[in-house]
N, C-alpha and C positions, 0 to 999 in steps of 0.2 A: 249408566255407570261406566259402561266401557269406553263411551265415547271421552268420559272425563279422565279415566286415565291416558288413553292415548292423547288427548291437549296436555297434559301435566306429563309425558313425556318427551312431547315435542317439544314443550316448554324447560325443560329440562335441556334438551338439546340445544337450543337458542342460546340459553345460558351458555354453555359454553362455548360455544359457537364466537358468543362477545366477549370472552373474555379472551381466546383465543385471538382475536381481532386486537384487543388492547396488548395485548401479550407483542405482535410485531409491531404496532404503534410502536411503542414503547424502544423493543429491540431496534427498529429502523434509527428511531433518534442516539442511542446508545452506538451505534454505530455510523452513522452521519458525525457524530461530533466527537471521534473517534474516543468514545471513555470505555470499547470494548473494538476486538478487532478481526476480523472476520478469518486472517490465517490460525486463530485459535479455532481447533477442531470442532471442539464441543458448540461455538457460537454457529461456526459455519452445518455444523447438522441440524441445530434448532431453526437455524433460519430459512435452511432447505425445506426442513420437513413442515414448517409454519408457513412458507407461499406454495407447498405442495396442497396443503388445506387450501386455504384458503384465495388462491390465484384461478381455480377453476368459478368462484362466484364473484370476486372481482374484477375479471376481465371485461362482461358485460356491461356493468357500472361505469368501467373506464371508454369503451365507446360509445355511450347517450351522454357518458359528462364531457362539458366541453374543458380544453387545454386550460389548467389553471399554472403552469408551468413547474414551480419545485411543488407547487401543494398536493397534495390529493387528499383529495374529498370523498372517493368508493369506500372506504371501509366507514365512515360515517354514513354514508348513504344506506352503503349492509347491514349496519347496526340499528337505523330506523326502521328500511325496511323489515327486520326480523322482529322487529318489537311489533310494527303494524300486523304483523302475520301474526304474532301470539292473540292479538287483542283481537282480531277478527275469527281468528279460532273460538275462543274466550268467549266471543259475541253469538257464535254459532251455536255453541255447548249449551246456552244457557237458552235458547232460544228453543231449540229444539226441546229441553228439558219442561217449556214452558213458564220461564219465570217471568 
């Protein structure tokens, strides 16, 4: 039983974790195509503190993936990889429980 809440909290994690990942998706293009503008304060501290998260698990991503020039492909790759980790958790839980 504890092991299934600690996966359902991890999972829980993940969750946001992706959406926090869509969150600067999103913000990045908002400001590439200037429809928001980074001397606005409030953009410029969401966007600090959104590659403060999440630049310490992207950074790796970005040296095994090869130069795709404007694109990047890490936060796609983060968001598989954390979906594979829930489901192997998933798989683990239920394994161990004997089903």
């Amino acid at each position: 039983m504890l092991l299934y809440t600690l996966i359902a909290m991890i999972n829980y994690l993940v969750n946001i974790l992706v959406v926090v990942v869509i969150v600067q998706f999103v913000l990045s293009l908002l400001i590439s195509f200037n429809v928001v503008n980074m001397h606005n304060n409030a953009v410029a501290a969401v966007w600090k503190a959104l590659n403060a998260i999440l630049e310490p698990m992207l950074r790796p991503i970005r040296k095994i993936l090869p130069d795709t020039g404007a694109l990047d492909f890490s936060p796609m790759v983060l968001i598989i990889g954390l979906n594979l980790l829930t489901i192997l958790l998933s798989g683990i839980a239920a394994s161990s429980a004997g089903m």
